[in-house]
TIFI-765141 format. One record per residue: residue number from 1; residue in three letters; chain; x, y, z of N, C-alpha, C in turn. Coordinates in steps of 0.02 Angstrom, whole numbers, plus 50000, padded with zeros to 5 digits. Atoms other than C-alpha are relative to their C-alpha. Layout:
BEGIN
     n   res   chain   n_east   n_north    n_up   ca_east   ca_north   ca_up   c_east   c_north    c_up
   NUM   ALA       A        X         Y       Z         X          Y       Z        X         Y       Z
...
# end
This chain:
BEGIN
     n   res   chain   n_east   n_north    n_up   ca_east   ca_north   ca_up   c_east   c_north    c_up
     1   UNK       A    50041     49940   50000     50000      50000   50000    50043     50063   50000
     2   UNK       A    49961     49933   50002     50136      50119   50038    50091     49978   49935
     3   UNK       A    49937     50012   50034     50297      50144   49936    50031     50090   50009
     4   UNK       A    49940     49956   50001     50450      50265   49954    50015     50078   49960
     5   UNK       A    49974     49935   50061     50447      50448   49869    50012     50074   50085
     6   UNK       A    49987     49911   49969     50522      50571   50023    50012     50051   49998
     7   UNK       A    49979     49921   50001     50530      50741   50027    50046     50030   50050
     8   UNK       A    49961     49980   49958     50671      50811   50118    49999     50069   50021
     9   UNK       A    50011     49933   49981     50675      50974   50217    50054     50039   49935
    10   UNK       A    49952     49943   50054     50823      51046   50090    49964     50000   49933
    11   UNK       A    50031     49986   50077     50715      50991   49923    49924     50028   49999
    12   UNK       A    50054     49946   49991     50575      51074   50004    50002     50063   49992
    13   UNK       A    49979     49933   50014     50664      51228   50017    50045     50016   49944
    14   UNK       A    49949     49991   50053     50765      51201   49865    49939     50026   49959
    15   UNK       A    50066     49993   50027     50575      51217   49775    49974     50065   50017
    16   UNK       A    50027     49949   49986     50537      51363   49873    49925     50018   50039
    17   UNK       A    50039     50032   49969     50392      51268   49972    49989     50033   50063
    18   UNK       A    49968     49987   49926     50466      51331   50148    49977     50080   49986
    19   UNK       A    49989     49955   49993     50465      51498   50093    49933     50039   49992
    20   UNK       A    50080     50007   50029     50270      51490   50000    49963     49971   50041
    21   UNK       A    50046     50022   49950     50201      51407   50163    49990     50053   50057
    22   UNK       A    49964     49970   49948     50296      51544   50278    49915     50059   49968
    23   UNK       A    50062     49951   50028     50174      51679   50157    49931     49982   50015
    24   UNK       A    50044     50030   49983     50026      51560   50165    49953     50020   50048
    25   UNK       A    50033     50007   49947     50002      51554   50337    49995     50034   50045
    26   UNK       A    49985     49945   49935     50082      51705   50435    50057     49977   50022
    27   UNK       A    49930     50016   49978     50241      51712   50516    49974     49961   50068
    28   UNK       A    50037     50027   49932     50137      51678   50678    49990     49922   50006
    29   UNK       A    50002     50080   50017     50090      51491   50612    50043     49952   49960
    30   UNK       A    49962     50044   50054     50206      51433   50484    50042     49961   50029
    31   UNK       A    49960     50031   49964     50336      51366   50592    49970     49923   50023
    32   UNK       A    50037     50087   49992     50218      51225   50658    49976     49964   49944
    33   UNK       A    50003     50042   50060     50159      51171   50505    50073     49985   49961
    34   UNK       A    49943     50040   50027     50317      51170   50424    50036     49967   50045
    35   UNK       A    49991     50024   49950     50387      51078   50583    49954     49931   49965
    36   UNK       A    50046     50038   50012     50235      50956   50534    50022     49965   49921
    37   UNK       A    49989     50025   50051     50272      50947   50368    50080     49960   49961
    38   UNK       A    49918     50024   49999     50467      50903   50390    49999     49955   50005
    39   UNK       A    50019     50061   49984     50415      50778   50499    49989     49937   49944
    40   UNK       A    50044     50050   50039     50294      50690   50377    50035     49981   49926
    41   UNK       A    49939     50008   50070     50434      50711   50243    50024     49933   50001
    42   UNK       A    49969     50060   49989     50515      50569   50308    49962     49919   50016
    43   UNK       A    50037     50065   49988     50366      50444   50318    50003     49982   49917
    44   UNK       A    49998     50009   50081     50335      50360   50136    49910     50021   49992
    45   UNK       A    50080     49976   50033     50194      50411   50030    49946     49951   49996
    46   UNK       A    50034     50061   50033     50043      50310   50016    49953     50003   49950
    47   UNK       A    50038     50008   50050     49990      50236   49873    49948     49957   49995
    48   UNK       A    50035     50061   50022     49841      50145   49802    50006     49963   49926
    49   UNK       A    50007     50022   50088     49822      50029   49637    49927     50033   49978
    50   UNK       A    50049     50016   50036     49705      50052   49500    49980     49942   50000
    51   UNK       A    49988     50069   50004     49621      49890   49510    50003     49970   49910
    52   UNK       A    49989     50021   50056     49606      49883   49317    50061     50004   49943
    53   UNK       A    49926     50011   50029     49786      49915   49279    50072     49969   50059
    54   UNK       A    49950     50019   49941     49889      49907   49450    50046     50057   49996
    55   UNK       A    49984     49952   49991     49955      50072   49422    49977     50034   50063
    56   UNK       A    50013     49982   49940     49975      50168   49595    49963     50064   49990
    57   UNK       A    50017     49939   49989     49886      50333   49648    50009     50030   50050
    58   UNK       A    49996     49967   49928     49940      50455   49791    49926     50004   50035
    59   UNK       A    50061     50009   49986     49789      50445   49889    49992     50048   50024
    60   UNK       A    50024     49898   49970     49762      50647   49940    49983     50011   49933
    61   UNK       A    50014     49967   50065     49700      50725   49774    49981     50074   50002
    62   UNK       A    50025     49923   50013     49620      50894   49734    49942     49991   49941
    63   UNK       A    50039     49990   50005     49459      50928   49707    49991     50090   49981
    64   UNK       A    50018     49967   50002     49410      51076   49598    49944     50040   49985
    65   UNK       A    50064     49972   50019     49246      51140   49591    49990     50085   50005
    66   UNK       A    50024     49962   49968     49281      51305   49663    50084     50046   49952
    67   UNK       A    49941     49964   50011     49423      51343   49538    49972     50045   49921
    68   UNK       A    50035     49939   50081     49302      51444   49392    50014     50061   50037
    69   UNK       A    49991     49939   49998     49387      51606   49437    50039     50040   49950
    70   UNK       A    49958     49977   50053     49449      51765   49327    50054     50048   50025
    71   UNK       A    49969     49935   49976     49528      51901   49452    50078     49958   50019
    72   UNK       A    49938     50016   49997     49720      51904   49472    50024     49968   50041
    73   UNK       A    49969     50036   49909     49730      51857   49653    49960     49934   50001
    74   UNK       A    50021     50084   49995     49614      51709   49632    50034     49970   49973
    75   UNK       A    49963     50047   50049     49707      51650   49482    50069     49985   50036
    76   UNK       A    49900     49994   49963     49890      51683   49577    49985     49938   50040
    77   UNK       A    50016     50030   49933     49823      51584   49731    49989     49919   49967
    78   UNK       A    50007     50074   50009     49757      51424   49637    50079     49980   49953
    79   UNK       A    49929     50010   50033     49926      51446   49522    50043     49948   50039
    80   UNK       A    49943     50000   49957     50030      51432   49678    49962     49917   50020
    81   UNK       A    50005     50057   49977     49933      51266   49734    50006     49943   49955
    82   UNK       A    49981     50064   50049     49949      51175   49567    50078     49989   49984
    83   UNK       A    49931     49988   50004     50129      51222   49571    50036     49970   50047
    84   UNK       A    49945     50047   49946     50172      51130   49725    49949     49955   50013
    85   UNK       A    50044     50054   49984     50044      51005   49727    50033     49932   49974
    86   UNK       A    49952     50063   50003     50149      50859   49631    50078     50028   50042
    87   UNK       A    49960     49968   49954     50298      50962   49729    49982     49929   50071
    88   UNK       A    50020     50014   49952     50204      50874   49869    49984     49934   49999
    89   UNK       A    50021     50054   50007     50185      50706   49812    49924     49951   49962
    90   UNK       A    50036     50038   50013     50029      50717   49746    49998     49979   49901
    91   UNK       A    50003     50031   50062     49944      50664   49579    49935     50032   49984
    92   UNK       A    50088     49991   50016     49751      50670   49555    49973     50061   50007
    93   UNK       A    50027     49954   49979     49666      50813   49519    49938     49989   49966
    94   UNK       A    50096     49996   50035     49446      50804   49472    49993     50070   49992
    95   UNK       A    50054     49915   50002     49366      50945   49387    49954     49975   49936
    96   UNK       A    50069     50021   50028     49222      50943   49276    49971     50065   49942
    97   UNK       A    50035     49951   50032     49121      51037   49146    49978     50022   50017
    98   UNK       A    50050     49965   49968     48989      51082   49253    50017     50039   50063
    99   UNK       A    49971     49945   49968     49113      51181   49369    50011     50074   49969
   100   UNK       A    50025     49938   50035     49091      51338   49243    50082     50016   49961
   101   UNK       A    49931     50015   50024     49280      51379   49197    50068     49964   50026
   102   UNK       A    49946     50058   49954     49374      51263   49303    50045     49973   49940
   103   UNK       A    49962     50043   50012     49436      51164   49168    50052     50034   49969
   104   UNK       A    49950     49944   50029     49497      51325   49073    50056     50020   50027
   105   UNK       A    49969     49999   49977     49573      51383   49210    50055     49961   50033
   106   UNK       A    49955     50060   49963     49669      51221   49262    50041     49979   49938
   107   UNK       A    49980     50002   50081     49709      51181   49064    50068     50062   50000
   108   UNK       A    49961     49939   50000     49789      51364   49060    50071     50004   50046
   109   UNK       A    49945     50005   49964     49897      51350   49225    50047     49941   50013
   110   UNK       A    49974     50060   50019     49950      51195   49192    50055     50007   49960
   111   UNK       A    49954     49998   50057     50028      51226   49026    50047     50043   50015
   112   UNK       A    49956     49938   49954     50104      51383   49119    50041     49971   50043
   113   UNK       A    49937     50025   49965     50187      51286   49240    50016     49939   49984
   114   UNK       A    49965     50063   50026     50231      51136   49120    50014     49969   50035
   115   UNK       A    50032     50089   49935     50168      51002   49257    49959     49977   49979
   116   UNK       A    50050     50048   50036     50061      50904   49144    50025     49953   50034
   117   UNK       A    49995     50077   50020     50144      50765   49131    50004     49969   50070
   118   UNK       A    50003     50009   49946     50152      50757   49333    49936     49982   50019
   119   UNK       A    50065     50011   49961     49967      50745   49366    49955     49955   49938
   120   UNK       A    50029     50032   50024     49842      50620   49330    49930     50034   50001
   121   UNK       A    50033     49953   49998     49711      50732   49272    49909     49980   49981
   122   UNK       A    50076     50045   50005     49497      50673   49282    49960     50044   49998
   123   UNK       A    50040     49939   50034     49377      50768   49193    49925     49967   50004
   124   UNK       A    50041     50043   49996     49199      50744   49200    49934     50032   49919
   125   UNK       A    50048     49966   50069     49055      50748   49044    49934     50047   50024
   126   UNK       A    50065     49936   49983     48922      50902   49032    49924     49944   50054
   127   UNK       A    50056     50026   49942     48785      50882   49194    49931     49997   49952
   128   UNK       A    50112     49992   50030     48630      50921   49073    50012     50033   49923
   129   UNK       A    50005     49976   50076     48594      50987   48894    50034     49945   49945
   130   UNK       A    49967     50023   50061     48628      50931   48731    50071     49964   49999
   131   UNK       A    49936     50006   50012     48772      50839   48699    50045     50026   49911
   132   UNK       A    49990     49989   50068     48874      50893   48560    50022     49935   49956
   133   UNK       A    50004     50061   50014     48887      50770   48411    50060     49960   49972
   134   UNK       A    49925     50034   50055     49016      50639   48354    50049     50012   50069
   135   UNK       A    49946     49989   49946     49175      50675   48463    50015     50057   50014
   136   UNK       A    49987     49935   49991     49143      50848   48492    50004     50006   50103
   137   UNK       A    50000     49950   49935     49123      50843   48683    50058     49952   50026
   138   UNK       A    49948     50022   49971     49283      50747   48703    50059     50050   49996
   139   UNK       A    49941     49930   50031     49372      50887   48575    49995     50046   50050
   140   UNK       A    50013     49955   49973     49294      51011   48695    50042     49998   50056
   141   UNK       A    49952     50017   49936     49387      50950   48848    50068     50007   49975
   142   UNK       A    49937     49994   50003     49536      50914   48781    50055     50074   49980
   143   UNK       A    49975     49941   49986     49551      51096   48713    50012     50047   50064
   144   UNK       A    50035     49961   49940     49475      51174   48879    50077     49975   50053
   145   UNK       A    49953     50014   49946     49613      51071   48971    50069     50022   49966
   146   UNK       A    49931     50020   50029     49758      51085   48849    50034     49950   49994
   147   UNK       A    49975     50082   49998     49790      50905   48847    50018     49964   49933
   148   UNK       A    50015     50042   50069     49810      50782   48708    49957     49925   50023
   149   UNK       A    50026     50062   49963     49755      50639   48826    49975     50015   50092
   150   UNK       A    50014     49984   49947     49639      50627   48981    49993     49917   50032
   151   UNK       A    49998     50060   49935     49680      50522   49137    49944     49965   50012
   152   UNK       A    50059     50019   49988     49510      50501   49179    49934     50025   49984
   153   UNK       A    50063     49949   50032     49339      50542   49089    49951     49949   50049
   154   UNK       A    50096     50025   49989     49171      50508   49188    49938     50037   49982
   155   UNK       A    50042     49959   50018     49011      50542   49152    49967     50013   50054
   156   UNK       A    50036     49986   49954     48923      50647   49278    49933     50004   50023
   157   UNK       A    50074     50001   49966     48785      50614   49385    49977     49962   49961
   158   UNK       A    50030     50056   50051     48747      50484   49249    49940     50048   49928
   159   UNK       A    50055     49986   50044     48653      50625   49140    50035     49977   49899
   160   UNK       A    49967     50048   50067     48672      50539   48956    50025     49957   49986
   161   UNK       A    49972     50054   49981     48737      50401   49019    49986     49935   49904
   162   UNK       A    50015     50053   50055     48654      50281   48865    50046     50015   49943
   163   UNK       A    49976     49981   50040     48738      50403   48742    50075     50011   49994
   164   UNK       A    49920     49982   49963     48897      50446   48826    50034     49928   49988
   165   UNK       A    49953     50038   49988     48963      50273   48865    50027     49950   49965
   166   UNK       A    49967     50003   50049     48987      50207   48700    50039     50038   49967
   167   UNK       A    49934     49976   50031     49088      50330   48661    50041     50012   50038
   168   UNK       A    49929     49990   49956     49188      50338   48809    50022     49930   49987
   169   UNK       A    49967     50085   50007     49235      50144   48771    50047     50016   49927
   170   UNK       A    49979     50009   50048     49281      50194   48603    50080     50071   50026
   171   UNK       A    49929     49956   50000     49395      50355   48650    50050     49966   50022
   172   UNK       A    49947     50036   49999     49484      50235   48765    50025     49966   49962
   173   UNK       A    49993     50025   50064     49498      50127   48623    50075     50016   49952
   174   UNK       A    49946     49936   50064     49584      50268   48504    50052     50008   50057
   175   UNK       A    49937     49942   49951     49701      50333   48672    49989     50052   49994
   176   UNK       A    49986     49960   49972     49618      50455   48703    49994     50032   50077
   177   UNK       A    50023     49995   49923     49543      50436   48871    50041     49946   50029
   178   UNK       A    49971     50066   49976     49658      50300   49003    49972     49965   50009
   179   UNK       A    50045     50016   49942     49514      50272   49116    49936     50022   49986
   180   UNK       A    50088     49973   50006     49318      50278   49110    49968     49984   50070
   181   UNK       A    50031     50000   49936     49195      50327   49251    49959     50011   50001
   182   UNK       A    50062     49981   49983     49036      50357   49329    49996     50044   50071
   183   UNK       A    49999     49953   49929     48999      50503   49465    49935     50009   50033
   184   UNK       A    50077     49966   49981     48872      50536   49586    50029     50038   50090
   185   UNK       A    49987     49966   49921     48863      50652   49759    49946     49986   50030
   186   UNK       A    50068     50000   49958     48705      50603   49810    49962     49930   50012
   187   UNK       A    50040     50068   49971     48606      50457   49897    49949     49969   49955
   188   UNK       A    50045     50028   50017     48473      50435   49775    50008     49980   49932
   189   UNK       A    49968     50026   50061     48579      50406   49631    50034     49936   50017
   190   UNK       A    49975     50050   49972     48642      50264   49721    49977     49914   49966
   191   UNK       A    50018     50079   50022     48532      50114   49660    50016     49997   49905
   192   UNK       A    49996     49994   50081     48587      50182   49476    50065     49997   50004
   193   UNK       A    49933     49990   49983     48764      50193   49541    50016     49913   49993
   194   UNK       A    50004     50074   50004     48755      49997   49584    49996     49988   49950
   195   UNK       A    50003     50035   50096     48672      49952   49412    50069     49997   49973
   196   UNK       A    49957     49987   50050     48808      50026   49341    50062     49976   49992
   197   UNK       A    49928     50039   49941     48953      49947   49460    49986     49940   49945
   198   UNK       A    50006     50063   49991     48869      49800   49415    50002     49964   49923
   199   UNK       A    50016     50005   50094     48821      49803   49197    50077     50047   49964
   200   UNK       A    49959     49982   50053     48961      49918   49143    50082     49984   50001
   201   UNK       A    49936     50007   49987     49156      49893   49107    50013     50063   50019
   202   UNK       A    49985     49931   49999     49198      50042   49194    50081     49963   50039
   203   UNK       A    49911     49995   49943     49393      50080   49300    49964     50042   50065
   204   UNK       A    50008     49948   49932     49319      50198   49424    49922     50021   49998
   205   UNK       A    50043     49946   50032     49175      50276   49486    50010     50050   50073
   206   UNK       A    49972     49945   49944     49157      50421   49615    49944     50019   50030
   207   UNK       A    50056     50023   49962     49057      50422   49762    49998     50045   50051
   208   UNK       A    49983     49949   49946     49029      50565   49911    50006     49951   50068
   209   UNK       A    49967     50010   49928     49116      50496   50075    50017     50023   50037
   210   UNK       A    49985     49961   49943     49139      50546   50245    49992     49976   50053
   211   UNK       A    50003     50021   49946     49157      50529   50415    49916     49991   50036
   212   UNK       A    50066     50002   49998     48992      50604   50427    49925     49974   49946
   213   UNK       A    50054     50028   50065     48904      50519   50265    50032     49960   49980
   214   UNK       A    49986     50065   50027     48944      50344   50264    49946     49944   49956
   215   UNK       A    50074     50043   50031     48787      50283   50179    50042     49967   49945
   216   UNK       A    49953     49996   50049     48907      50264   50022    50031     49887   50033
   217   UNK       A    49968     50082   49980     48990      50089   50129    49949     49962   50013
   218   UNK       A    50039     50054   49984     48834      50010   50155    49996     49944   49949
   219   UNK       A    50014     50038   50075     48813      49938   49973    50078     50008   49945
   220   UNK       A    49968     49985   50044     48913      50035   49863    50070     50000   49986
   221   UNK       A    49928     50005   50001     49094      50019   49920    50033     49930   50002
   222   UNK       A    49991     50078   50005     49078      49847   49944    49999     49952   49937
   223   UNK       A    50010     50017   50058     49002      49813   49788    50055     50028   49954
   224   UNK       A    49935     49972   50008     49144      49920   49713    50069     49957   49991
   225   UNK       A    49917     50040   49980     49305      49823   49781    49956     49939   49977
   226   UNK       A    50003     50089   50042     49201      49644   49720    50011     50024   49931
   227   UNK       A    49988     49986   50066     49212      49720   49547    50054     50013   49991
   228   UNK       A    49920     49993   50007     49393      49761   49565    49982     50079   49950
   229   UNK       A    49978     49924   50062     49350      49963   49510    50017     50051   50067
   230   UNK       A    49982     49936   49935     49440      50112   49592    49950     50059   50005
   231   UNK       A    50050     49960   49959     49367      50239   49705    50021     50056   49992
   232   UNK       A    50002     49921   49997     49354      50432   49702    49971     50010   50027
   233   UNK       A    50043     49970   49943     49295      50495   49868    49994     50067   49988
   234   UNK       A    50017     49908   49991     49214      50673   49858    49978     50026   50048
   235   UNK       A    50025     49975   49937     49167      50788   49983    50017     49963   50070
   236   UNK       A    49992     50046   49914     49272      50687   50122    50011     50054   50051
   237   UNK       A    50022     49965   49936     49269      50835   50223    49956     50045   49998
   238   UNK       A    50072     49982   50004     49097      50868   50183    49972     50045   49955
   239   UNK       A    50016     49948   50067     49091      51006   50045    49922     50030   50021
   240   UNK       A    50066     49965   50013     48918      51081   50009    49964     49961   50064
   241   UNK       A    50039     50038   49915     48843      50958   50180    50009     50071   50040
   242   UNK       A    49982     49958   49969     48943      51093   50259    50067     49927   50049
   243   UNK       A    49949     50038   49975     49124      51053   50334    49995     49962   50060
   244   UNK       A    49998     50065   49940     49160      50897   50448    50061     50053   50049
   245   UNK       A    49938     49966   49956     49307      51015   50534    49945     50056   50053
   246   UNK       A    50062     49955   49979     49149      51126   50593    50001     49979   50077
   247   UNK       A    50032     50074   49918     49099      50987   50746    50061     50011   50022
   248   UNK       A    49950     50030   49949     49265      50967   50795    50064     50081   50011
   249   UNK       A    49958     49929   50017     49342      51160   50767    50036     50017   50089
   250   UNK       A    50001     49973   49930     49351      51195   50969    50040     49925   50029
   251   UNK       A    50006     50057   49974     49390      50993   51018    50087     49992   49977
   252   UNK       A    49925     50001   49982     49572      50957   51059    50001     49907   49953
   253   UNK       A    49987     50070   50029     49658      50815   50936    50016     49925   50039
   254   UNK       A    49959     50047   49954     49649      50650   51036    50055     49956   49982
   255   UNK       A    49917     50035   49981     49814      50585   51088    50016     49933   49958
   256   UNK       A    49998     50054   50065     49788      50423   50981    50026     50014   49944
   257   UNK       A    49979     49995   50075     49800      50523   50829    50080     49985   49970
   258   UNK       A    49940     50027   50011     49986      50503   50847    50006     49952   49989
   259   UNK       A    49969     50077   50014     50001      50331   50812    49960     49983   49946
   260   UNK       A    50000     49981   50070     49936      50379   50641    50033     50026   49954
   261   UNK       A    49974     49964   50021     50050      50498   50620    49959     50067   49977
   262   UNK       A    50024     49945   50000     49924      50632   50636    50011     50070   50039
   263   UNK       A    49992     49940   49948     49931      50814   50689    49947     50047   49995
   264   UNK       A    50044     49940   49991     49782      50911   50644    49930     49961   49963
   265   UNK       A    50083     50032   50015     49580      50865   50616    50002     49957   49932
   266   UNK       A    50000     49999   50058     49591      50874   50427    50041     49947   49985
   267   UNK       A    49959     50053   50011     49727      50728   50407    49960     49949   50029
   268   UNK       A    50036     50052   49957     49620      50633   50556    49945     49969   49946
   269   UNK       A    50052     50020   50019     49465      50630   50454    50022     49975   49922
   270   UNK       A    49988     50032   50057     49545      50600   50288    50023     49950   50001
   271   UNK       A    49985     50095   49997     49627      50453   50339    49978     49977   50018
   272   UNK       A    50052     50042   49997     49480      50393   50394    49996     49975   49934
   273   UNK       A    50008     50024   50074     49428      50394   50228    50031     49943   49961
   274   UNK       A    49968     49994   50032     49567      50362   50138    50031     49893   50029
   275   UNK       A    49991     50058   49993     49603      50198   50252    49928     49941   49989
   276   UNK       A    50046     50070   50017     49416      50095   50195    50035     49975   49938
   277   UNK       A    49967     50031   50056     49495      49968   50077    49966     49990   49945
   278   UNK       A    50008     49973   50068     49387      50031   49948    50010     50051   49953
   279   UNK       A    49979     49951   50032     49444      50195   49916    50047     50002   49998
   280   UNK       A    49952     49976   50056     49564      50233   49790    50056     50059   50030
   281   UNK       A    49970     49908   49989     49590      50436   49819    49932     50018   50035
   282   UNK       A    50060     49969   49961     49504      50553   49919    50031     50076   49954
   283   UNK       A    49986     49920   50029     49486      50725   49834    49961     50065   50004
   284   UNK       A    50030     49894   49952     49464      50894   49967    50002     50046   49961
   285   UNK       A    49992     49937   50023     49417      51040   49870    50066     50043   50042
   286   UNK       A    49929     49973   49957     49595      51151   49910    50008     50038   49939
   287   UNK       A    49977     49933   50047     49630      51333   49848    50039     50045   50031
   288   UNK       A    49956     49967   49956     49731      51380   49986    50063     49958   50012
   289   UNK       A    49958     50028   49994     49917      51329   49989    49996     49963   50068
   290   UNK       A    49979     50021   49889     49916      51307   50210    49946     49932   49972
   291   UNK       A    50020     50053   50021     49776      51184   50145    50003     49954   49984
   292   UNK       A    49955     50035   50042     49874      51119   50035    50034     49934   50029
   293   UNK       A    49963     50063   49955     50005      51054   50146    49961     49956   50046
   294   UNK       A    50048     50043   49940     49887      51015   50288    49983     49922   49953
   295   UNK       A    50027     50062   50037     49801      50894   50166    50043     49954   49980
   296   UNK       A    49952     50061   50056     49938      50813   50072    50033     49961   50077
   297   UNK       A    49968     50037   49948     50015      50769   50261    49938     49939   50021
   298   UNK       A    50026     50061   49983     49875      50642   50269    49994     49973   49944
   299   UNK       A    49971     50048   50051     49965      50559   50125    50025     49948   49995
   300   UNK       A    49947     50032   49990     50087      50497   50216    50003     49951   50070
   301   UNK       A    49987     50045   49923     50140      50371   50376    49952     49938   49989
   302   UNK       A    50036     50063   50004     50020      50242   50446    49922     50023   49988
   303   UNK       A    50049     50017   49988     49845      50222   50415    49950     49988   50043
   304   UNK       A    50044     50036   49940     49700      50173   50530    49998     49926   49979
   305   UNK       A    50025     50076   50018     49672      49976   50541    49922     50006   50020
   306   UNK       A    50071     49983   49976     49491      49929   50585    49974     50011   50086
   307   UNK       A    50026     49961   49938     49510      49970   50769    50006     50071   50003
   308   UNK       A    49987     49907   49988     49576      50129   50753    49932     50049   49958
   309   UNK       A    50072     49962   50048     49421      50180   50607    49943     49989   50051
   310   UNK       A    50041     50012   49932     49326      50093   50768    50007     50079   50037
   311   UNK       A    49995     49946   49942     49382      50227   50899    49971     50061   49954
   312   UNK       A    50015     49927   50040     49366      50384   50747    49913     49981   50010
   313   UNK       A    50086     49981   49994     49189      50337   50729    49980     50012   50081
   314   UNK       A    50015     49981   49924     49162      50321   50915    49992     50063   50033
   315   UNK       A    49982     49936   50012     49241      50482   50937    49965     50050   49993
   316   UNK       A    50031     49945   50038     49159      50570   50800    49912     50004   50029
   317   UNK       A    50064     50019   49991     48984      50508   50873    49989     50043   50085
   318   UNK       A    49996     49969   49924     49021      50580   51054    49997     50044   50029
   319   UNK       A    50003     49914   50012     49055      50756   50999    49937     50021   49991
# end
């Protein structure tokens, strides 16, 4: 599950990481996090497989829904996090059509900071309307991103699904897609989520998980890992629900978390996640570098086994 890629405190600051966290966070805080993040340098990264190739994935990702912006300081700000985000070990980043210019803007700073070929990049097909015809809404992406090839295409929320997923079989086909998927954030897409587990050749599909919205493991994660397809957790610290860090904002990290290798909420609850042995990646919306790091440090070290995901729920239920 885990394998070897450390980051050392000097190629942190050889990058300029040390100096872009120091800005981040305030002179007042930076010290402990980077302290934190030195630390966690020296644990190994963990990875998961694809189950339909056996190719690994850092299991922290980035989630952008919240990256359709045009003003200078928004654009600078998400710049600076795609710029040290494989910096940081990771890989995976989701964004979607139906995020408004997300993909433009991720396409654009991308090519700007010539880190393609670093990230495994998962796009998703239009939520509603028309599709365009022939291979136009694959062309559309691939311009919008700047790509020539996408990591991962799903179709979202399943709208078009009948029409869509013959031709996502065929782009993989040609090379132009690696990976094909299915997405949903919501509970009642669930028994269409199954079908789909269950009738289509898919690699992935992507499912909302959380500490606080485990409905997702009753059926669907299970059914999942028997099919041998990887996972894309969304909203694992709760997104649009409203944040899981909320409940516990005031509540002192218990002393256990160390023997995770945890130091702050946001790592706790993602490696919840991140340790059910059906998910793949977990991918926190993040547009703030301090974020950034915070998140990617529950990349690394040990895991929960199933007592320790025991005590977190316990825990989380008590608050």
């Amino acid at each position: 599950m885990q394998s070897q890629f450390p980051i050392s405190r000097r190629s942190v600051v050889k990058r300029g990481l040390a100096g872009a966290v120091g800005i981040a966070l305030g002179v007042g805080c930076s010290d402990s996090l980077l302290l934190a993040a030195e630390t966690a340098s020296k644990l190994p990264l963990i990875t998961k497989p694809i189950p339909s190739s056996g190719e690994r994935l850092p299991v922290v990702g980035l989630g952008t829904n919240a990256y359709s912006v045009a003003t200078a300081e928004e654009i600078a700000a998400r710049k600076e996090v795609l710029q040290h985000f494989p910096e940081l070990g990771a890989k995976v980043i989701d964004t979607a059509r139906g995020y408004g210019d997300s993909e433009l803007v991720i396409g654009k700073l991308l090519a700007e900071l010539g880190n393609r070929d670093k990230i495994f990049l998962a796009t998703k097909t239009p939520m509603r309307g028309e599709l365009k015809p022939g291979n136009g809404e694959l062309e559309e992406a691939l311009a919008r991103l700047q790509t020539k090839r996408i990591d991962l295409l799903q179709i979202h929320n399943f709208n078009n699904i009948e029409q869509l997923f013959p031709l996502l079989q065929q782009w993989k086909k040609d090379g132009k897609v690696r990976y094909i998927g299915v997405t949903t954030s919501t509970n009642n897409q669930y028994p269409q989520l199954a079908d789909a587990i269950r009738m289509l050749p898919l690699d992935f599909i992507q499912v909302d998980y959380s500490i606080d919205n485990r409905d997702a493991a009753d059926e669907i994660l299970p059914l999942a890992q028997d099919k041998g397809l990887a996972v894309l957790g969304n909203v694992p610290l709760g997104g649009r629900r409203g944040s899981v860090l909320t409940k516990v904002a005031d509540k002192p990290l218990p002393p256990w978390a160390a023997d995770i290798d945890v130091t702050s909420w946001a790592q706790l609850l993602l490696k919840y996640n991140i340790s059910h042995p059906a998910l793949t990646a977990v991918i926190p919306g993040t547009t703030k570098l301090s974020h950034l790091v915070d998140n990617q440090l529950a990349a690394r070290g040990r895991l929960p086994d199933a007592a320790m995901r025991k005590k977190i729920e316990q825990y989380w239920e008590s608050v």
